[in-house]
C-alpha positions in Angstrom: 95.4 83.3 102.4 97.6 85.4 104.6 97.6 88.9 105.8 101.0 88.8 104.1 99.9 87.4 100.8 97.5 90.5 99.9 97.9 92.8 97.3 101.4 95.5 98.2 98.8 98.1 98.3 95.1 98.1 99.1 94.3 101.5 99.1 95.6 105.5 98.6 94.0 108.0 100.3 94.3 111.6 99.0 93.5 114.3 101.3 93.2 117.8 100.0 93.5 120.3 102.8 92.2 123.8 102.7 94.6 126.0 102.4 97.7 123.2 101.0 98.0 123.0 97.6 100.4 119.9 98.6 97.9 117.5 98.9 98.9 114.2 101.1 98.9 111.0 100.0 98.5 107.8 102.2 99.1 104.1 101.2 97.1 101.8 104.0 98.4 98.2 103.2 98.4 95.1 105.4 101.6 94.9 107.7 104.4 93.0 107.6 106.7 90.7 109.9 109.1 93.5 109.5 107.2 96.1 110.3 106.0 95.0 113.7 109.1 96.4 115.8 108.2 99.5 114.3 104.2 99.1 114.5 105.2 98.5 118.5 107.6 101.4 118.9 104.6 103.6 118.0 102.2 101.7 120.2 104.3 102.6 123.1 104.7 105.5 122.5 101.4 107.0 121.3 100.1 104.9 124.6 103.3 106.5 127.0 100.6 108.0 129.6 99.1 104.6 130.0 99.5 103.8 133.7 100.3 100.0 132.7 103.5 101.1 130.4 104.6 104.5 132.4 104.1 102.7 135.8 104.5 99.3 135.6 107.9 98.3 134.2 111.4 98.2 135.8 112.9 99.1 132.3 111.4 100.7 128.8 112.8 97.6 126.6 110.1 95.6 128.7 107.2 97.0 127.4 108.4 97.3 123.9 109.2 93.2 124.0 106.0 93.0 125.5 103.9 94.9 122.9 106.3 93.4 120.0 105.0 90.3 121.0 101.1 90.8 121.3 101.5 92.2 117.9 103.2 89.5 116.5 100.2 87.3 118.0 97.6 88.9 116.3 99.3 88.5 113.3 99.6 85.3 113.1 95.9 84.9 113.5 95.1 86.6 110.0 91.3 85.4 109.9 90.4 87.2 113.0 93.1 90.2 113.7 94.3 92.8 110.7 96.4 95.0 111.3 97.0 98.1 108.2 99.7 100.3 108.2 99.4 103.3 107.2 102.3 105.2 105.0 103.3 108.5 103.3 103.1 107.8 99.4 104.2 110.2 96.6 101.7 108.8 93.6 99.2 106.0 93.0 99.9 102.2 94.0 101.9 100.4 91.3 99.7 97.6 92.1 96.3 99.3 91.4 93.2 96.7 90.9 90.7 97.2 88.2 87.9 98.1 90.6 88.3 101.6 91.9 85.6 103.6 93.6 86.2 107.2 94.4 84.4 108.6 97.1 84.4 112.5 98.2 83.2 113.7 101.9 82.5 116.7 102.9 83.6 117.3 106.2 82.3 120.1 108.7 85.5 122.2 108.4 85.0 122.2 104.2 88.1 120.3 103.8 87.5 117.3 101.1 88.6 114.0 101.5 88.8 111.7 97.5 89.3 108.1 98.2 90.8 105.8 95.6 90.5 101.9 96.4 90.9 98.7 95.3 89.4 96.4 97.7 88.0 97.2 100.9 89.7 98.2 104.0 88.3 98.2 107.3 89.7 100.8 109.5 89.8 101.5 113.6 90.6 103.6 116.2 92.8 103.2 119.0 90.7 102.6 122.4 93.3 103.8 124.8 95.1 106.8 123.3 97.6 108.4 125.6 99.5 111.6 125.0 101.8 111.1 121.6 105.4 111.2 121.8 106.6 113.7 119.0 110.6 111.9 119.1 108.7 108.9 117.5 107.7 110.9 114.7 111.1 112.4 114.2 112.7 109.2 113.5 114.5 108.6 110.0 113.3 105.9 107.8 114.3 102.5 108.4 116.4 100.3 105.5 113.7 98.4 105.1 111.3 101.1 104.1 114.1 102.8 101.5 114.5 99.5 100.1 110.6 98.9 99.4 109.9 101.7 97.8 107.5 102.6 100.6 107.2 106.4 102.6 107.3 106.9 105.7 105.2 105.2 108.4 102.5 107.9 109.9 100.1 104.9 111.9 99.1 101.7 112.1 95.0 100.7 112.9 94.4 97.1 114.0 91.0 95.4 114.6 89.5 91.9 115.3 86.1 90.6 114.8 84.7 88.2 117.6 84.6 84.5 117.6 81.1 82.8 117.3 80.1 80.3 120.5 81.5 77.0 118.2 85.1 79.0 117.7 85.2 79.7 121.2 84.6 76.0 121.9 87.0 74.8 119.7 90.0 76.8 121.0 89.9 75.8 124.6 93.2 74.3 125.5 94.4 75.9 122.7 96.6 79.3 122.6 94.2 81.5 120.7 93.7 84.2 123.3 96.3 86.5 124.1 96.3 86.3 127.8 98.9 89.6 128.9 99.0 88.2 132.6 101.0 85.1 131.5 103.5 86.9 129.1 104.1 89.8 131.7 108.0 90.2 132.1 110.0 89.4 135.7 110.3 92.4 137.6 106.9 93.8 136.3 104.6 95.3 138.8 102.2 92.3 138.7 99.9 93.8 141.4 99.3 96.9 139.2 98.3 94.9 136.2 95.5 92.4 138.6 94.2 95.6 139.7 93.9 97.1 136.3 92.2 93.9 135.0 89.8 93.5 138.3 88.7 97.4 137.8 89.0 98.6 133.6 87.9 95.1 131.9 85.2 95.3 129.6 81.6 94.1 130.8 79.6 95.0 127.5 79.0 91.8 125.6 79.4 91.4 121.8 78.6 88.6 119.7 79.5 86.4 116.6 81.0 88.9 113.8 81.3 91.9 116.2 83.7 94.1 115.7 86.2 95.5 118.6 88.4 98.1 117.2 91.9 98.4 119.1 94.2 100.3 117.9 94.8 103.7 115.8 98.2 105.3 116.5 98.8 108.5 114.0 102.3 110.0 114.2 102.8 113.2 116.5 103.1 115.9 113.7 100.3 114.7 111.6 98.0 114.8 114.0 95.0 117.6 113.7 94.9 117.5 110.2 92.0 114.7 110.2 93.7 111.2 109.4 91.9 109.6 112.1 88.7 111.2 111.4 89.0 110.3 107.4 89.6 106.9 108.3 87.0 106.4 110.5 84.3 107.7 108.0 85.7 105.3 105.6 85.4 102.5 107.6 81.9 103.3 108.0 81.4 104.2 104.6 82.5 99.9 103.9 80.4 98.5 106.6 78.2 96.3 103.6 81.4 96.1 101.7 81.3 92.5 99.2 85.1 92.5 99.0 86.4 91.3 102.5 84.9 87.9 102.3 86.4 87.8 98.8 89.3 88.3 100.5 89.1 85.9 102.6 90.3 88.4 105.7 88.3 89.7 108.5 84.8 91.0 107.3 82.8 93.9 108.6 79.5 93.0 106.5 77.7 91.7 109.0 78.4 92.8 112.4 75.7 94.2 115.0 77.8 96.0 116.8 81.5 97.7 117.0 83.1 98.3 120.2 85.8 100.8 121.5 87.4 102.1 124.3 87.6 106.2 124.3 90.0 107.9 126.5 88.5 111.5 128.2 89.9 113.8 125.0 88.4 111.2 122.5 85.2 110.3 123.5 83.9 113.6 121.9 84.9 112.5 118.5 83.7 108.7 118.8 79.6 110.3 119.5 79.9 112.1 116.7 79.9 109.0 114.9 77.4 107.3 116.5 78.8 105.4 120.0 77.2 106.0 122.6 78.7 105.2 126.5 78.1 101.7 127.6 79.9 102.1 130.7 82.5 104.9 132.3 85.8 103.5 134.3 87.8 104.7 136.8 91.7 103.3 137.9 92.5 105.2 141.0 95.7 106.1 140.8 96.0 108.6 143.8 96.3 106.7 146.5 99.8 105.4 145.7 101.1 108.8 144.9 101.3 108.0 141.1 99.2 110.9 140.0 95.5 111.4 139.4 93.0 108.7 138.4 92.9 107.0 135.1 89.3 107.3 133.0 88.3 105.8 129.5 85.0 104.6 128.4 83.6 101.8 126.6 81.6 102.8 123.9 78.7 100.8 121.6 77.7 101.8 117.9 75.0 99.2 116.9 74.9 99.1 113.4 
């Protein structure tokens, strides 16, 4: 089974805010092909502080062709990338399944969150969130939205779960890691992206069936009214879940532990939830008059 073969809709989130009697509701469903220019477009842009995309590029088309394609490589690998988009919905899924669960949380604030799903969905937060560019969540729908019957795109969440030892084995030679040095564009600044590598790469290792969570991108005028924060407790809340191997797409039931990387005004939010800092790193940027230094952290939760 493919990522594009799953049901239209997997899940609709209703979120009642205090003090809207308007409440939101969000589809999350697996992305498609046609989606992934879009999916990018957000990437880049909820990532524009990134020194690698706001320093490293002779043009802006460069990095969007660049992130276009990583995407589109992660698709392709449905049993060990999903990607979920999330979208603005005005009722319940026309394709509802006969399993529902409905789960309320109470949140610190008061504010309630009801969940209604169908299967499980496995959720994630972006590891390098730069400062959001509110023109991206100003654009108008595209045809292809309209046409499906589908609201507007607010986010996207992408995760993968690691390879055991045998997988590992078995794709040498093969092209089943993304390698971004290799696919880098003429004209980029290659030094920039060696040094990057040599200083920010992870060192914390985790095994078969962990979990590395990469991306959550929410658009600019939704943020601070807890999307990211709802769908992180429901991805905790369907660690044990028995419905992603039914699936057959990537499982969180048994993973030891889940991996991020927090930039300086997340890392707050992550410890709430349980990760703790593995390691602090630091990109100077200073020295070639680009600005000030570059921090994010890797962060464990061991589950």
């Amino acid at each position: 089974m493919t990522i594009s073969s799953y049901p239209t809709c997997l899940i609709e989130l209703i979120i009642l805010l205090m003090g809207n009697s308007n409440p939101i509701s969000i589809s999350v469903c697996p992305a498609t092909p046609l989606e992934l220019p879009i999916l990018s477009r957000l990437d880049i842009a909820a990532n524009s502080s990134h020194p690698l995309i706001s320093q490293s590029f002779q043009y802006p088309f460069q990095a969007l062709k660049l992130w276009l394609a990583h995407l589109q490589f992660c698709y392709e690998r449905p049993k060990e990338y999903m990607i979920l988009v999330a979208k603005l919905s005005s009722g319940k899924s026309k394709r509802e399944q006969d399993l529902k669960v409905e789960i309320e949380v109470e949140v610190a604030e008061g504010e309630k969150l009801e969940l209604e799903r169908s299967a499980s969905i496995d959720s994630g937060v972006d590891v390098s969130l730069g400062s959001l560019m509110s023109k991206c969540g100003d654009e108008e729908d595209t045809d292809e939205q309209k046409d499906d019957g589908e609201g507007e795109i607010v986010g996207f969440m992408m995760w993968r779960v690691c390879k055991s030892q045998e997988e590992r084995e078995e794709s040498v030679g093969r092209d089943d890691e993304w390698d971004w040095i290799s696919q880098l564009p003429k004209g980029t600044d290659l030094k920039q992206w060696k040094r990057y590598v040599e200083v920010m790469s992870s060192e914390s290792g985790i095994g078969d069936g962990d979990v590395e969570i990469l991306k959550l991108v929410v658009l600019p005028r939704y943020q601070g009214r807890g999307i990211g924060t709802r769908l992180l407790q429901f991805f905790f809340s369907n660690l044990s879940s028995p419905f992603s191997s039914a699936l057959d797409k990537p499982t969180l039931s048994h993973p030891t532990k889940i991996r991020v990387r927090a930039s300086r005004s997340a890392k707050t939010l992550y410890e709430k939830f349980g990760w703790t800092v593995a390691k602090e790193y630091t990109l100077d940027l200073r020295a070639g008059g680009r600005g000030r230094a570059y921090v994010d952290f890797e962060m464990l939760r061991v589950v």
